[in-house]
Structure formats: structure tokens, C-alpha cells
N, C-alpha and C positions, 0 to 999 in steps of 0.2 A: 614548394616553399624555398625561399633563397634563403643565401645568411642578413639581408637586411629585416626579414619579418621575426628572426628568432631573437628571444627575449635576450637584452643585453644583462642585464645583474645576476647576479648568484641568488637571490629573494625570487625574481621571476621564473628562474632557470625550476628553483627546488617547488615554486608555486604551481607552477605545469607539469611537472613529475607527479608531485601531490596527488593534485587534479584528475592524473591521467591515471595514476594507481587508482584510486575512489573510482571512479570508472570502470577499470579492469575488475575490481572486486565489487562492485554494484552486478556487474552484467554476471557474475561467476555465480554471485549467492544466489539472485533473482532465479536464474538457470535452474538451480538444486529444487527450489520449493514450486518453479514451474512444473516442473517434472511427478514432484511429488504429487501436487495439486490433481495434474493431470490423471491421475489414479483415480481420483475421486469425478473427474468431468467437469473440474474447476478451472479456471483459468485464475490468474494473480488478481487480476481487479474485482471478477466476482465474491473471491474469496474475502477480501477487504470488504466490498460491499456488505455481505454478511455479518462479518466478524462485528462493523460497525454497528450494523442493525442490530445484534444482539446484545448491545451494554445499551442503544442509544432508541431504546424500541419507539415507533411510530415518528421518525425524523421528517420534517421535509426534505425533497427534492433539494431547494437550494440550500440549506443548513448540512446536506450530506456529501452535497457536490464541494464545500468551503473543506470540510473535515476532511476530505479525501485528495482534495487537491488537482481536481477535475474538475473540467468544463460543464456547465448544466447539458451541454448538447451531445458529450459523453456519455455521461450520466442516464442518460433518456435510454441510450441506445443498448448500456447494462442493464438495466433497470426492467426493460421490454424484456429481453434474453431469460434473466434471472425469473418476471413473472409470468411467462410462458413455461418454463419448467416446474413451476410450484411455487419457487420458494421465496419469493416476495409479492405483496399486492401494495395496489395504491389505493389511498384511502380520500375519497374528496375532504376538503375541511367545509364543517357547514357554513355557511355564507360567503365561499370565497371560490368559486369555481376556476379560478385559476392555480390553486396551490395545492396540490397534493404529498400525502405524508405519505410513508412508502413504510412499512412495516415488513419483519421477517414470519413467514410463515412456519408451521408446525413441522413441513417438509425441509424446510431452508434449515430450521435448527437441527434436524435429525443430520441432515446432511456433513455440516458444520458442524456437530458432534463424532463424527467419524474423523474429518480432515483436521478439524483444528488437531488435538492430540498428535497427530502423524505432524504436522507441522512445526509446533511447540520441540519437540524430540530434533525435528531436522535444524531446526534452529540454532538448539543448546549445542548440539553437535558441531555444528560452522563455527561456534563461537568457546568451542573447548580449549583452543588453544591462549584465550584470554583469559587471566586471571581476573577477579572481581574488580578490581580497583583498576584494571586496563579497563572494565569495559565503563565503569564509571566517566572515567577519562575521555574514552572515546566516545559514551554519548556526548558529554559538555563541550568537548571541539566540535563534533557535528553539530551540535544544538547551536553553539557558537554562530555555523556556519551558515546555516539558515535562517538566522536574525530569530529565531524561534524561542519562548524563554528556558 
């Protein structure tokens, strides 16, 4: 990188710093509940997977791949993993053999009954050093930032 690609204003300067912080501390938290997860034989996305299945039971395929923010072709290849170990199956819908609903199994919630809790705890902990009305704040900038309401 030379000095003609680096941002000229004091707005871009602190927009990239920003950016690069949210970065640094995206990669730091993810790390923490990586780790934790990994206790359980979880990886971050199957755990999402789950966690969704559980408020959102018997979703399709493409309604869970929108919520999660993943590709269908992701998706597939969590989805195989997770119902190979037990804890999801797929459900054909009648008259529609291309669209299956994917639902948490009995195992999946036992599972997800262990991890969530450890999770929930590592979480409040990362976020001990915010006070209430910080973290208010910082969901509405981040929700800000992802056009998200």
C-alpha cells in the first residue's frame, strides 16, 4: 500500500480504524465461544443452526439459510454433518419434493441444552464491561450498520 491509496479525510481515516477495530473484536469474541463450543463438538455455525431450530422448529432449507445468512449450498453441507450426528432430520413437504424442512431432533436439543447455558454465561462475561445502555447503543450502531431494523 503507498500513500496515494490511503484514505485522505479524517472521516475515512476514523471509518477504517472503526472497521478494523469491529474486525479485531469480531475475530477475538468469535475465538472465545469457538473454543467453548468446541467442548461440546460444536463448531459456531452448527451451533446457530440449532439454536435457530429450536425457537423456529421444522424451518425450510431456504427460510433458514435467509435467517442465518448463508448460502443454500453452505447450508446443505451443515445440515448433512448436523443430521449425521443425530441432531437434525429433514422432513420432505408433501407435494413438493424439492423443499425440505429441516427440524431439531430430541438429540440436537439435549445437546444444545448443555452448550447453550455455557454459551449464554461466555457471552454476558465478554460483555461485562458494558453497561446496559452501552450495550443498547451498540446494538443500534450495529443494527444501523447492516441496514438491519
Amino acid at each position: 500500500m503507498d500513500e496515494n491509496s490511503c484514505p485522505k479525510g479524517e472521516k475515512s481515516k476514523k471509518s477504517l480504524d472503526c472497521w478494523l477495530q469491529m474486525i479485531r473484536t469480531y475475530d477475538f469474541l468469535q475465538s472465545q465461544v469457538a473454543t467453548l463450543l468446541q467442548r461440546h463438538n460444536l463448531t459456531v455455525p452448527q451451533f446457530e443452526v440449532l439454536s435457530t431450530l429450536a425457537v423456529a422448529d421444522c424451518t425450510n432449507q431456504q427460510e433458514l439459510a435467509a435467517r442465518l445468512q448463508v448460502t443454500k449450498g453452505n447450508l446443505v453441507g451443515l445440515i448433512d454433518r448436523l443430521t449425521e450426528r443425530g441432531w437434525v432430520e429433514r422432513l420432505q413437504v408433501p407435494g413438493d419434493r424439492r423443499v425440505n424442512k429441516v427440524r431439531i431432533t430430541e438429540g440436537g436439543k439435549e445437546i444444545l441444552s448443555k452448550a447453550f447455558p455455557e454459551q449464554v454465561g461466555a457471552v454476558e462475561t465478554m460483555m461485562s464491561g458494558l453497561q446496559e445502555e452501552e450495550l443498547e447503543t451498540l446494538k443500534g450502531l450495529l443494527k444501523r450498520l447492516s441496514l438491519q431494523d
